[in-house]
N, C-alpha and C positions, 0 to 999 in steps of 0.2 A: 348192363345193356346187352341183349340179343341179336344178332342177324347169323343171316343165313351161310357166309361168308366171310374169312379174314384179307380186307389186302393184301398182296403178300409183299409189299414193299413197306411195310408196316408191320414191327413187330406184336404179341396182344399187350404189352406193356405201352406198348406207347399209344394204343387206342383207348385205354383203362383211363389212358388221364385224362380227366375231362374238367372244364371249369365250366362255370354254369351260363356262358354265353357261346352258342355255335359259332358265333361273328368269330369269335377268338381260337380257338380252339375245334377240328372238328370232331364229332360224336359220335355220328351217324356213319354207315358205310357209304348211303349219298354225299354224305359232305366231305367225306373222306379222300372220294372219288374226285368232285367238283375242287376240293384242295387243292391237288395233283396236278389238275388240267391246269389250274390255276397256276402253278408252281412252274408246268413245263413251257406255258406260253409267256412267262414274264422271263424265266432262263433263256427265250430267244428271241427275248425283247422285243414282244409282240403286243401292242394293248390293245384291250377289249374294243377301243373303238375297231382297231385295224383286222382282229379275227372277224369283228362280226360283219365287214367290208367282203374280207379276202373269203371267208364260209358260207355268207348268203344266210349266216343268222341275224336276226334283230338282236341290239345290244341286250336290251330285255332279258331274252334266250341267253346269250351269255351270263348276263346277269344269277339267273337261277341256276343253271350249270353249277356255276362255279360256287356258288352258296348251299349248294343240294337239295334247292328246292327242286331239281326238274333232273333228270338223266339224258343222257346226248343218246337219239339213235346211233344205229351202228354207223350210217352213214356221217350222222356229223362228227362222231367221235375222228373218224376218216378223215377227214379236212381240215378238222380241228388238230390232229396229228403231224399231219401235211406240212399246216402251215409253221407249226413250232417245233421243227424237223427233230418229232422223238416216232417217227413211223413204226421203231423197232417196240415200243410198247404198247400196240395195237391191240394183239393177243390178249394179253395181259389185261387191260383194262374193256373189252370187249367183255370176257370173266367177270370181271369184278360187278361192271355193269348186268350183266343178266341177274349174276346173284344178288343183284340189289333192288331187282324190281318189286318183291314184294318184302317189305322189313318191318321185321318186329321188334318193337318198343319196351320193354318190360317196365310197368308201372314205377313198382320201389325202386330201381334202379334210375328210371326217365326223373323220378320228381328229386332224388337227390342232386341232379343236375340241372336242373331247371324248375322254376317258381311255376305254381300256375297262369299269373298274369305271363309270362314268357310263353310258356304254354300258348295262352289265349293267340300272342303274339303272331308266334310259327301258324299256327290255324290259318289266321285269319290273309298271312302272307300267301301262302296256299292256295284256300278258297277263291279268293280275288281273281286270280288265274282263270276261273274257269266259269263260262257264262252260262251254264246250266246244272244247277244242283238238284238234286233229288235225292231226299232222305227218309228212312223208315228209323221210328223211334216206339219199339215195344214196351218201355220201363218209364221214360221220365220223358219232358216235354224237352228239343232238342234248344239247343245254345240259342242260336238266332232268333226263337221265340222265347225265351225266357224274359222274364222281369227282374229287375235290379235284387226283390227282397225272394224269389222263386231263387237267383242263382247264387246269392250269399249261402243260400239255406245248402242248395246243392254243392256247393264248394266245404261247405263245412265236414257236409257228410263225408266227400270223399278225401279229405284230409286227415292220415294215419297217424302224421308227423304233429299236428297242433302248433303246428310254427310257419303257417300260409301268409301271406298278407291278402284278406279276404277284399276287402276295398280294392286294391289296383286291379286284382282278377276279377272283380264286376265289374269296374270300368272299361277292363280289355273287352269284356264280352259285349257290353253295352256296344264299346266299338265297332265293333267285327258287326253286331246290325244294322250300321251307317248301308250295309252293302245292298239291303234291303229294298232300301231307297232308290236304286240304280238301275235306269229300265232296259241297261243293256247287257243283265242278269236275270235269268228266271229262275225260279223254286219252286221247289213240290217237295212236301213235308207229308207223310202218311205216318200218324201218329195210331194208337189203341187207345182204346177207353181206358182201360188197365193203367195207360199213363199218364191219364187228363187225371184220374182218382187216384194215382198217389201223392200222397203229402206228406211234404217237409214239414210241412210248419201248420199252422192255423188253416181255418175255412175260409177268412180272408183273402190269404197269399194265392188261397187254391183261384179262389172267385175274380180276386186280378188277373192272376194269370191266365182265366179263360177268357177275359174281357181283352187282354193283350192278342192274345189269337186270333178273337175274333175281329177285332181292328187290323192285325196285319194282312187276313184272309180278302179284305177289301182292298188290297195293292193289285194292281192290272197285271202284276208281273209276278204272284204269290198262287198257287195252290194250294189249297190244305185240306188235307180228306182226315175222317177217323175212321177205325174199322171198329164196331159197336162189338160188345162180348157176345152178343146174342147173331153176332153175321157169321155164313156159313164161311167154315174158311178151306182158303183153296191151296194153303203152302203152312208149312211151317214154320213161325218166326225165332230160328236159333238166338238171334240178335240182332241191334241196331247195327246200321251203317250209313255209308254216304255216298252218293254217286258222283262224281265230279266228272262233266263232261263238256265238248265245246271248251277243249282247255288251250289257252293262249300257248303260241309255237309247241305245242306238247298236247301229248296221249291222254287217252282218260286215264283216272284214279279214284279211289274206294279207300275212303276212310273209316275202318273197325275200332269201332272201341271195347273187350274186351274183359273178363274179370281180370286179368291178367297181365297184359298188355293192347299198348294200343298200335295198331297192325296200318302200314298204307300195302295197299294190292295194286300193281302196275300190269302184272300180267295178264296177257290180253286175252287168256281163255278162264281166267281167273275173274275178271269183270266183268266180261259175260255173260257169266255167272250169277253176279249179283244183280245185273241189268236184267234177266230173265226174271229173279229174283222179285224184284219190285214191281216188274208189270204185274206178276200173278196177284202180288199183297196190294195194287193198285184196284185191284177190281172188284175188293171185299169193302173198301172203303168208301164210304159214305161224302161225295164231296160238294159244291156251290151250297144250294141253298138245305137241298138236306143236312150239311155239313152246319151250318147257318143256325137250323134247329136244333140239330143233336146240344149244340154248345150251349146253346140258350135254356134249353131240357134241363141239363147236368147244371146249370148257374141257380137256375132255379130251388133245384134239390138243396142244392150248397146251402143255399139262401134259408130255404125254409131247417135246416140243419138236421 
């Protein structure tokens, strides 16, 4: 595992160990951190009910702190200090916090540690957080539109090991699209043609899974553009990512996936970044009812083989 920074109350032997549940053991430099807080507020017997009274956080907010789902601003870090009278480690964990806003993941080392359906898991805890997503997927069609036999087939591919359990990571993923459903979350999915025509598996899988798209494309709280091969294009697409914004007590974040690893970005001229990023790829894409036809176009091809 990669980040950008060691603890320093943490030697790298005792970050190496890892088992393969975060709950247990932390991994990540955020959970690392979230540990810590964890550790200093219970040494001055303080519970989560009563920090998140005494700091003006929602228990929630606590909640992810302390699990690394989320990093404390400087301020709450502040208060949250205050109250579990460790003030003298401010410094210190100010540090740790910056260098942990944006962290890299390294694949072979991440999936040693954690299953895919786990994987699916962390996601899906994540995402929920945040009531407006927006994602750009150049290569493959992203998670939340996938279908059950589209993401066995994608699960398989990216399995090095041959020792996944393919079924519970469908199921996770199937899960994590409950979120879909929920109109006090919006999405905006800007896919390529490039990614509607690649195929795992049969012309089938392809033909469902445009049918899957185009049904989700009809949720009141779903956007879905493509940008066709033949649109002029107005940016470069390095790579898919994810915008997560309108995030519960917390900053936006950018989920990268990576040949290599998979990246979260917190920093805030880092995101930006990618927000500028997307409007540009937003306005090569073909979306409502154009969007509507293109799919219907491409089914038909499939069809006719």
């Amino acid at each position: 595992m990669r980040w950008t920074s060691t603890p320093t109350w943490l030697s790298r032997k005792q970050i190496c160990s890892c088992v393969r549940t975060p709950d247990q053991t932390p991994r990540t430099p955020r959970q690392h951190i979230g540990a810590e807080l964890r550790r200093l507020r219970t040494l001055a017997g303080v519970s989560g009910r009563q920090l998140a009274q005494q700091t003006g956080l929602s228990q929630s907010r606590v909640s992810r702190i302390e699990r690394g789902d989320a990093l404390a601003s400087i301020p709450e870090l502040t208060r949250w200090l205050e109250q579990s009278g460790a003030t003298d480690r401010l410094e210190q964990l100010i540090s740790a916090t910056e260098a942990a806003l944006n962290q890299t993941d390294a694949w072979h080392e991440f999936a040693q540690d954690v299953s895919f359906a786990e994987m699916q898991e962390q996601v899906q805890r994540r995402e929920a957080t945040a009531r407006t997503q927006r994602s750009f997927l150049p290569t493959l069609v992203p998670g939340l539109l996938q279908t059950a036999e589209y993401a066995r087939l994608v699960f398989i591919a990216s399995d090095l090991s041959g020792e996944q359990d393919y079924a519970a990571a469908v199921q996770r993923r199937l899960d994590r699209q409950q979120l879909l459903y929920d109109q006090a979350h919006t999405f905006e999915f800007i896919l390529t043609e490039a990614a509607l025509r690649w195929r795992p598996g049969s012309r089938e899988v392809l033909i469902s899974q445009l049918d899957r798209i185009a049904s989700v494309a009809t949720l009141s709280n779903v956007t879905i553009g493509v940008i066709p091969l033949d649109a002029e294009s107005r940016a470069i697409a390095w790579h898919g990512f994810t915008l997560n914004e309108d995030v519960d007590d917390g900053e936006p974040f950018v989920q990268v996936e990576t040949m290599h690893a998979y990246l979260t970005v917190a920093r805030p001229k880092d995101v930006e970044l990618y927000r500028r990023q997307y409007d540009v790829l937003r306005e090569s894409a073909a979306t409502g009812q154009a969007c509507s036809d293109f799919l219907s176009e491409l089914r038909a091809e499939f069809l006719a083989g």
